[in-house]
N, C-alpha and C positions, 0 to 999 in steps of 0.2 A: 377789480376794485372792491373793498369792504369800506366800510364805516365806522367812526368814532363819534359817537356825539352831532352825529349829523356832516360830519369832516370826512370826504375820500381819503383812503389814505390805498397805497400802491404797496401792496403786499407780496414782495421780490420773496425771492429762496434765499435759503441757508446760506450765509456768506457774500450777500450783494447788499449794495445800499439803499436806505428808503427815505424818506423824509417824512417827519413826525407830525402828530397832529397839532403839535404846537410851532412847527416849522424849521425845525433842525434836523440835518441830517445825521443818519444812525446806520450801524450791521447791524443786521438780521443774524442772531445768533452769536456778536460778537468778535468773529474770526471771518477774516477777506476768505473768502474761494481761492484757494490756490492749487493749479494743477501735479503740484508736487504733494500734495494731500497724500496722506495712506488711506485706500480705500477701508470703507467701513463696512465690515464685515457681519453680517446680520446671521448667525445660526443657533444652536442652542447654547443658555450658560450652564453652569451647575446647577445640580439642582436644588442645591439651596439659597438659590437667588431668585426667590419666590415671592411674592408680592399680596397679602391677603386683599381677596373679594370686599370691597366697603360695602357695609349693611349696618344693619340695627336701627333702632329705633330712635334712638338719639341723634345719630349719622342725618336718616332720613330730615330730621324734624330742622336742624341744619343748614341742612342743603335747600331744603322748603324757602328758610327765610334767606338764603344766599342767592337762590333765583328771583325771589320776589322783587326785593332790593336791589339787586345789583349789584352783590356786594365783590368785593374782590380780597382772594387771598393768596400765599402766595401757593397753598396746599392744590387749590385747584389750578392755578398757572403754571405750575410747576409739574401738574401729575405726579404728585407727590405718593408714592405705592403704600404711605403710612397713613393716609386723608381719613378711611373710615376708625382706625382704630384712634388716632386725635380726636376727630369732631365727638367721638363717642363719650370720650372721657373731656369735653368740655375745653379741649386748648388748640387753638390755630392761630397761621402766622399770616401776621400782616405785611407787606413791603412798601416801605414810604419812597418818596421824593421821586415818585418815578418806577417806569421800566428802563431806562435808558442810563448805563454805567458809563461812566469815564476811562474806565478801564477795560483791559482785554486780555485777562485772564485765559490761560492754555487751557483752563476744566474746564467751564463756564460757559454757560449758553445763552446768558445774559444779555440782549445787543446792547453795541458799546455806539455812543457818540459823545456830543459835547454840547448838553443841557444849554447851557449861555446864561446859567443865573435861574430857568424857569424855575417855579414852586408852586403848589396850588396849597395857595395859603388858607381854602376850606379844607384842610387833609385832616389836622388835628380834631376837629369837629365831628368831621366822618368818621374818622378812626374812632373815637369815641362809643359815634352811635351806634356803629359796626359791631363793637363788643358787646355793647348792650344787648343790642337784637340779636345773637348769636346766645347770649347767658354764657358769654366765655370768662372761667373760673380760674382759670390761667393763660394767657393772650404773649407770643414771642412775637416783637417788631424787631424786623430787618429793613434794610436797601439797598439801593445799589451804591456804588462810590459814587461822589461829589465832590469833585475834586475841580470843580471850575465856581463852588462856591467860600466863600472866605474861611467860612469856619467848619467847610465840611459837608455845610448841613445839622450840627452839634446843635444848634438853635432851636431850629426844624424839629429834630428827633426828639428832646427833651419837652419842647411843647406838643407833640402828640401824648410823651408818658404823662404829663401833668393833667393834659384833657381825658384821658382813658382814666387816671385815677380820683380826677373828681367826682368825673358821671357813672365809676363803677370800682368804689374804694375796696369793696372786698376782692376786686381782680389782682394777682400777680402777672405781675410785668415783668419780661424779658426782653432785655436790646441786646443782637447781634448787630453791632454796629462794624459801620468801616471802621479802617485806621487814622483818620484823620492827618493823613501825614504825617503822625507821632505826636498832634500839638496836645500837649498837654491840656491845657485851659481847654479845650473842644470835650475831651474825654472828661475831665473836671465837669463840665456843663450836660450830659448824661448823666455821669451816676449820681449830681445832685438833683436832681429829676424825680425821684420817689419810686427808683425800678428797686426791685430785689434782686433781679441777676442780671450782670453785665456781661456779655461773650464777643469778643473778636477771636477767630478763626487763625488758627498757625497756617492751617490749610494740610501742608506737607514738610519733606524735616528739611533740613539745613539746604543739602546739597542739592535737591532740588525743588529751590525756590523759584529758581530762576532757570529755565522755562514755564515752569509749572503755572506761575503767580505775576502777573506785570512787574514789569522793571519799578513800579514805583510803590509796592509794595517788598514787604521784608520781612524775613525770619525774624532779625534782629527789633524790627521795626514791632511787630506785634509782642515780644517776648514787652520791650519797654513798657506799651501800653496796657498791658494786662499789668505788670507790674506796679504803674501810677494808678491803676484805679483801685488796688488793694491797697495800696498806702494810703491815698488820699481818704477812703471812707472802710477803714479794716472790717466792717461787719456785711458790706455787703459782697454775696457769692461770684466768684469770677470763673467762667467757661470758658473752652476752645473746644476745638474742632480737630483731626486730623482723619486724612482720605487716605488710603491704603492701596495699594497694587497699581503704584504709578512707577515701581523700582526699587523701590527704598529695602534698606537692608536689616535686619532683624537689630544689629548693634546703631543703626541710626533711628529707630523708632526709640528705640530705649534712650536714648541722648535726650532726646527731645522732649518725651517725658520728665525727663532730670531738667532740665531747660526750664521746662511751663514751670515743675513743683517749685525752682529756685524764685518766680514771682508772686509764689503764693496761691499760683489758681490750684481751684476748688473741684471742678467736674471737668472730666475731659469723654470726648466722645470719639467713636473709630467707625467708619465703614468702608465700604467697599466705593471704589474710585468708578465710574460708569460715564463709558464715552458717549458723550449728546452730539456729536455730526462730527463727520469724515475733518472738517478743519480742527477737530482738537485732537487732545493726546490721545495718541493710542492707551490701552488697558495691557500695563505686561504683564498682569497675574491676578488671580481669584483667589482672594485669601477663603481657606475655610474656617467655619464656625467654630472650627475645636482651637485653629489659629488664634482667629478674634480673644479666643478665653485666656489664653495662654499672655498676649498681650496686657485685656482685662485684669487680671490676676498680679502683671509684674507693673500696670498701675497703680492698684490698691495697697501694693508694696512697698509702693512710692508715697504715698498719702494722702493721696488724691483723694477725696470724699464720696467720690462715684466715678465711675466706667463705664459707660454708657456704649456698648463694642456689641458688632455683628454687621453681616451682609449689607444687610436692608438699612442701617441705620445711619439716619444723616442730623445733623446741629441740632433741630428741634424737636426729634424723635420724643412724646410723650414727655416733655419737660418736664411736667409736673410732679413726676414720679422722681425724677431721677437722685432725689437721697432717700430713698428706698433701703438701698445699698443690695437691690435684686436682678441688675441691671434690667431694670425698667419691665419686670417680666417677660422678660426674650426666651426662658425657658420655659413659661405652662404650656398648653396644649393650646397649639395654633386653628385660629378659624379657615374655611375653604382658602387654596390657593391660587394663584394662574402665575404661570412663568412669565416673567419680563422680556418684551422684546429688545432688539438691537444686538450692541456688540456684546 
């Protein structure tokens, strides 16, 4: 047994049920234990799926006041292999409403249950203070889905960007938000919020959305919502996301590029797909670096504003940077390394 706030909470493995400190039951990880699992396979990857050693001065000074506080992000939840070279340059990502998704996404190691409405209606406050005490100069808020509350959560999110830009106006804000089930008025209530970039996640192309993504998310579904939030407010920047070596075939990555450009988005980013526990998708390929550019390249083609593409790189990778047009510096001379474990 461990501890929340003074709360036991029964901390099962990877793939079995627990019940939360707020009294809902949840997976651990997302995905049930199934003995039909492909085992996960732990040996070495390429080796340019390298993960730099977090240091520096900035880093430290950081993490100082993230122990002190208490603070939570998703960089250290997540063991995120980009932590030092973010905090360094002054951007981390926050995640609202929770640890606990609605959904049960095949990548995802998210656990999944069914919130029942909870909120900690001090989050926006926190959030706030969080950026403050960090001196974060660029701040990405994500969550999990919320799909058992009416609007999403779209309430929620947009009152956290309004508390972070009162208490720190010079900060830029990024929502990787859910899809809100497509509602329009939810995503409307976001990007009237005062972020500068808006990002929902394709994830992966067409054809495999499904497995890949819950049955109640959709290709279709996020192409829409990127595309109403560039309508609704033309100047501000629209992102996605796509994961790489889950199948997908050289003319389906290219589709889907043409897809994002036809709603208008602005940055899109590429990395490498990496399996979090024997209950998700296996990894059918390691795209390599020279891959990643070659992709890079026939986005910029497209008119995408930035590419944000390579091994290591996931949604929030250095936001800050990312109309550089350098892809975020992924080519100067890399700090000490260590290989990633797992598959």
């Amino acid at each position: 047994m461990s501890e929340f706030k003074g709360i036991p909470i029964n901390r099962r493995g990877s793939g079995e049920k627990y019940v939360t400190p707020q009294g809902f039951t949840a997976i651990r990880d997302g995905i049930k234990r199934s003995a039909a699992a492909d085992p996960l396979v732990v040996g070495r990857k390429p080796r340019w799926l390298r993960a730099r050693m977090p240091a520096g001065a900035r880093f430290e000074e950081v993490r100082g006041i993230v122990r002190e506080h208490g603070l939570s992000t998703v960089c250290e939840e997540a063991k995120c292999p980009n932590i030092g070279e973010c905090w360094n340059a002054g951007t981390a990502t926050l995640m609202l409403m929770g640890a606990v998704c609605t959904r049960a996404c095949r990548f995802c190691a998210v656990d999944t249950g069914n919130p029942r409405g909870w909120l900690d209606h001090d989050e926006p406050a926190n959030a706030a203070r969080t950026v403050q005490l960090m001196g974060l100069g660029y701040v990405v808020l994500t969550s999990v889905n919320r799909d058992d509350l009416e609007d999403g959560g779209a309430g929620h999110f947009a009152a956290c960007v309004r508390a972070i830009k009162a208490a720190s106006p010079q900060t830029a804000v990024e929502a990787l938000t859910p899809d809100f089930q497509g509602d329009s008025y939810a995503v409307e209530t976001v990007v009237d919020s005062g972020l500068e970039v808006f990002a929902q996640n394709v994830e992966t192309v067409r054809r495999l959305t499904h497995p890949v993504r819950d049955p109640r998310a959709g290709y279709a579904q996020t192409l829409r919502v990127l595309a109403h939030a560039k309508r609704h407010r033309p100047g501000i920047l629209t992102k996605t996301s796509l994961m790489l070596g889950l199948g997908e075939t050289d003319d389906e990555i290219r589709e889907a590029m043409h897809d994002l450009r036809e709603t208008g988005c602005d940055v899109l980013t590429l990395g490498q797909y990496l399996r979090p526990t024997a209950q998700h998708l296996p990894v059918a390929r390691y795209v390599s670096p020279e891959e990643f550019e070659v992709y890079r390249r026939q986005a910029l083609a497209l008119g995408f504003l930035e590419c944000v593409a390579g091994p290591m790189v996931r949604s929030s990778y250095r936001a800050e940077r990312a109309l550089e047009r350098n892809n975020c510096g992924l080519g100067e001379p890399s700090a000490p390394a260590v290989t990633t474990a797992g598959e």
